[in-house]
C-alpha positions as CSV (number, residue, x, y, z in Angstrom):
1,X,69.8,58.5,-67.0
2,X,71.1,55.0,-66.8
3,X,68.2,53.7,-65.3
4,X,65.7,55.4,-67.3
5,X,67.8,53.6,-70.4
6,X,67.3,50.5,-68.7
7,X,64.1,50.5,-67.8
8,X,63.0,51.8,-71.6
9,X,64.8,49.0,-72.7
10,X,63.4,46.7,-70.2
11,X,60.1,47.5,-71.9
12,X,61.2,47.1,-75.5
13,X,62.4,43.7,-74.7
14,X,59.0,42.6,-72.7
15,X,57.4,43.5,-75.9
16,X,60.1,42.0,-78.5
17,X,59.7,38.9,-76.2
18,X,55.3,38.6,-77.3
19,X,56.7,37.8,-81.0
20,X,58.8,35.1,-81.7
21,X,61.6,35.6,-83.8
22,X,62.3,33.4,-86.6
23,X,65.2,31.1,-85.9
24,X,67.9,32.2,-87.6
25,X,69.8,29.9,-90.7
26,X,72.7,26.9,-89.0
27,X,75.7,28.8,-88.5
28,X,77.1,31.1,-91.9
29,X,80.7,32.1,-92.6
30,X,80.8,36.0,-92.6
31,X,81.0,37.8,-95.4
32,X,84.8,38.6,-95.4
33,X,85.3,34.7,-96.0
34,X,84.5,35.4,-99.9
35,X,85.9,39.2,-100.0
36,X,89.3,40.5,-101.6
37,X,92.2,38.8,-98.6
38,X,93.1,41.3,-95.9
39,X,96.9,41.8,-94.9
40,X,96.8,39.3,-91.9
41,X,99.2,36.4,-90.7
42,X,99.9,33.3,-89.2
43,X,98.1,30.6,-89.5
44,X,93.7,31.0,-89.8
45,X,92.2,31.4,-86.4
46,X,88.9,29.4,-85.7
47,X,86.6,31.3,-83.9
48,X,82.4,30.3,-83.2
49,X,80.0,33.0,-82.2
50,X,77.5,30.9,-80.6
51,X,74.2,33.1,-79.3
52,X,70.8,34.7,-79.9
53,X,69.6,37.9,-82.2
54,X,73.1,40.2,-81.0
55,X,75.0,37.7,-82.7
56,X,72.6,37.0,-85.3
57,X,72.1,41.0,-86.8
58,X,68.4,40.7,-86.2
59,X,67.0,43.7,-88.2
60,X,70.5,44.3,-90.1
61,X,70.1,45.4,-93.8
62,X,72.8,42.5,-94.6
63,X,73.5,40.7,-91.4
64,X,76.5,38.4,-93.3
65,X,78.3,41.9,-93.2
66,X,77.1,43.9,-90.6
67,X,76.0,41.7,-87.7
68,X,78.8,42.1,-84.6
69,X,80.8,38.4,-85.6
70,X,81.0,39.8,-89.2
71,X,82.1,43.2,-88.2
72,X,84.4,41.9,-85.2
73,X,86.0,39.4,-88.0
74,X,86.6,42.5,-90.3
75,X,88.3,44.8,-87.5
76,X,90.4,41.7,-86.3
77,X,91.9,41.0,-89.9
78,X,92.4,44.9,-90.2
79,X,94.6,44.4,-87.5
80,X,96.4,41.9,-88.8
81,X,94.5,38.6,-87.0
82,X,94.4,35.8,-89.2
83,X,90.5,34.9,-88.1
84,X,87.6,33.4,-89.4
85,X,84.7,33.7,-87.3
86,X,81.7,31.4,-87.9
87,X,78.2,32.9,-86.9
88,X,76.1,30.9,-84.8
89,X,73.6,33.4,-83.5
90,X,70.1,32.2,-83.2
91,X,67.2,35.0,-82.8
92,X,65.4,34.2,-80.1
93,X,67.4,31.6,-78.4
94,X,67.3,31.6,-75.0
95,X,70.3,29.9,-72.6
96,X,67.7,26.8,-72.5
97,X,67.8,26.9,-76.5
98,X,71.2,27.4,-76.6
99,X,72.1,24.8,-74.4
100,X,70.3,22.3,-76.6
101,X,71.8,22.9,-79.9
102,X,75.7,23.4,-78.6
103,X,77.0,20.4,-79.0
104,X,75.3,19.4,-82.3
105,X,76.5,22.8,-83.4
106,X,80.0,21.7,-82.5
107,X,80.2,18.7,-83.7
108,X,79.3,20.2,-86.9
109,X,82.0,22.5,-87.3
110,X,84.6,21.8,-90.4
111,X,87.3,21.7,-87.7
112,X,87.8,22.1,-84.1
113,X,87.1,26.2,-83.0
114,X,90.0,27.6,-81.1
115,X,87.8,30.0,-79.3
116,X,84.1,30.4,-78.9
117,X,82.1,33.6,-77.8
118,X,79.3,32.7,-75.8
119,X,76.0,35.6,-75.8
120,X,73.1,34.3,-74.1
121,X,70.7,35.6,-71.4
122,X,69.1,38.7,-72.7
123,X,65.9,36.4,-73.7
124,X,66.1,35.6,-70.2
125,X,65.9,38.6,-69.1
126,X,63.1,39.9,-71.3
127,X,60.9,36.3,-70.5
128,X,61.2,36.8,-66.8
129,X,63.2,33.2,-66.4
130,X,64.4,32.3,-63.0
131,X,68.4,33.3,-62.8
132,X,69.2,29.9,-61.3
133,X,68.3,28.5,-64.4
134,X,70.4,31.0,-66.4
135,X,73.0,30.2,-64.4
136,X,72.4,26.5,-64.6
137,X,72.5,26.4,-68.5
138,X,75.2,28.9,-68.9
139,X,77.5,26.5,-66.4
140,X,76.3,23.4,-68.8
141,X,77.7,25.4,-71.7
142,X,81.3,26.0,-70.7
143,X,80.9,22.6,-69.2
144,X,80.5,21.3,-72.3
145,X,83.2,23.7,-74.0
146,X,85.7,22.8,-71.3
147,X,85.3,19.5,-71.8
148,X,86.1,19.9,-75.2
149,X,89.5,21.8,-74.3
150,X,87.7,25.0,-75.9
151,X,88.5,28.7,-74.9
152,X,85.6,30.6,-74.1
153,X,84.7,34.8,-73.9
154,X,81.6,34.3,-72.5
155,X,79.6,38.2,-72.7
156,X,78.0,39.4,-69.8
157,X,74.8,41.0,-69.6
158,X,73.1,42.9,-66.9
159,X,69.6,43.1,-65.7
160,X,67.9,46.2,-65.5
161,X,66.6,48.1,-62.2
162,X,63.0,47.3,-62.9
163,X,63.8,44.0,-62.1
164,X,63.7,44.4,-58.7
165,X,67.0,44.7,-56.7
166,X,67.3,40.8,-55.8
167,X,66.9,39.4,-59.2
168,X,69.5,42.2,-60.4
169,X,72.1,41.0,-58.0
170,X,71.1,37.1,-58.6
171,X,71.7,37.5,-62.5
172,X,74.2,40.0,-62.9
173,X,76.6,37.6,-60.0
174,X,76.0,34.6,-63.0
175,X,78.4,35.7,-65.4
176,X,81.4,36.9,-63.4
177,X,81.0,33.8,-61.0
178,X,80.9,31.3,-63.9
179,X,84.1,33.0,-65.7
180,X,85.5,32.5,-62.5
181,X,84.7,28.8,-62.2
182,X,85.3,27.8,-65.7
183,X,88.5,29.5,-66.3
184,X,86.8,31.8,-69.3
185,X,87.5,35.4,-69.8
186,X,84.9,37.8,-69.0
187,X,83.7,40.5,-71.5
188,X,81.0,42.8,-71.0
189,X,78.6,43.1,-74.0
190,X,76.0,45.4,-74.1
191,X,76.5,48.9,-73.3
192,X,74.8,52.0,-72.0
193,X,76.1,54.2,-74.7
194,X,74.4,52.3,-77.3
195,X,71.2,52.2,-75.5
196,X,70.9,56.1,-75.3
197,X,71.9,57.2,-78.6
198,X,68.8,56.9,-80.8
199,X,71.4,56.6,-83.9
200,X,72.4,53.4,-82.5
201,X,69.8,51.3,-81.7
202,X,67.1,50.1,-84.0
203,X,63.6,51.0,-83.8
204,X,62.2,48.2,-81.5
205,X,64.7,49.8,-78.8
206,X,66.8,46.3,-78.3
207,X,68.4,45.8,-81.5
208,X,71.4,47.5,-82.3
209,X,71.8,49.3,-85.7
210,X,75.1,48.6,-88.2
211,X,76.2,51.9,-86.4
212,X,75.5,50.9,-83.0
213,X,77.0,47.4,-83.5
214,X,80.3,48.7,-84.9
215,X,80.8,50.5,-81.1
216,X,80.2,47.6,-79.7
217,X,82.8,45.6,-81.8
218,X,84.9,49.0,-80.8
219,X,84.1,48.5,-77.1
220,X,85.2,44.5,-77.3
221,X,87.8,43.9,-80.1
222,X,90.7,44.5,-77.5
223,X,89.4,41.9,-75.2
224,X,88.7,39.4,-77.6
225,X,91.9,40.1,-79.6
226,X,94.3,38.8,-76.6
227,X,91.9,35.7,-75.9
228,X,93.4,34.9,-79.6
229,X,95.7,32.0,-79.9
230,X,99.5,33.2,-80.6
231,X,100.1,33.1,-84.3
232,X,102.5,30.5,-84.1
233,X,100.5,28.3,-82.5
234,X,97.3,29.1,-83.5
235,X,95.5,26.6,-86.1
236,X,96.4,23.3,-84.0
């Protein structure tokens, strides 16, 4: 079953990949920034969501509330987290892409971001690229971010089976190897539940729906939560 999942959504993203997806706006508050203050405390927590259409809520009704950094913000200050995360996702982007515009997205940020969640590689995937050059522009990345003294959750993906056994063990090595290296803490992303319940994944068999992206917050909030800077020192 899991491989029939993957190799369905294999397909979806070989053809998502023939059409290319508008880039989406320079990074947007979420939509919580404006709404009614939740019960939360310490001092505001600074988080970037930097990545490609998962982060962006490609497809979403209202992406500013449902996209995963909008709903992940909402669950975290539900919880209590004083965070603000600012959404960065680009439709489309590959690691290539995102390499480019990290730094001028950075150094565009009101303030310093006291952690940022890294998502890229599934337009990789879908466009056939060569791991090694995942690899190499993922390591750039936390390069730059460690340079910059920033946490990182950097989200794993995996390949799919069709890929042929060699370039599934070359890509899905990059992201464990490179948390490893750069001192970042690993998080896997997308999951096989959401990929085989119809409910939960949009039409074009890649994107998730609000639904779908709210188990994926479910399946990642814990993780993320304790990558969060202590309260009392958070905000520095």
């Amino acid at each position: 079953m899991r491989v029939a999942c993957w190799s369905m959504l294999a397909a979806s993203l070989a053809l998502a990949g023939c059409k290319d997806e508008a880039p989406a706006p320079a990074v947007t508050a979420t939509a919580s920034a404006t709404a009614a203050p939740a019960d939360v405390t310490g001092p505001e927590v600074r988080v970037l969501a930097f990545g490609d259409s998962l982060f962006a809520g490609y497809g979403l009704a209202d992406p500013n509330t449902q996209s995963y950094p909008a709903q992940l913000e909402h669950a975290l200050r539900e919880a209590g987290r004083n965070v603000r995360i600012a959404n960065a996702g680009v439709s489309g982007d590959t690691t290539a892409a995102g390499r480019q515009r990290l730094a001028f997205t950075l150094d565009n940020q009101p303030a310093k971001p006291d952690l940022v969640l890294l998502e890229l590689g599934g337009n990789d995937l879908l466009r056939g690229l060569p791991p090694e050059q995942t690899r190499a522009n993922l390591d750039a990345m936390l390069t730059e971010l460690g340079k910059r003294k920033i946490p990182v959750v950097l989200m794993s993906l995996q390949a799919p089976p069709n890929a042929g056994p060699q370039f599934q063990q070359q890509f899905d090595r990059i992201y464990a190897d490179l948390a490893k290296q750069h001192g970042a803490t690993l998080v896997p992303f997308v999951t096989a539940q959401v990929f085989t319940d119809p409910k939960l994944i949009q039409a074009d068999h890649v994107h998730p729906t609000a639904e779908g992206v709210a188990k994926l917050v479910d399946a990642t909030e814990e993780a993320i939560a304790k990558t969060l800077p202590a309260p009392a020192a958070a905000g520095g």
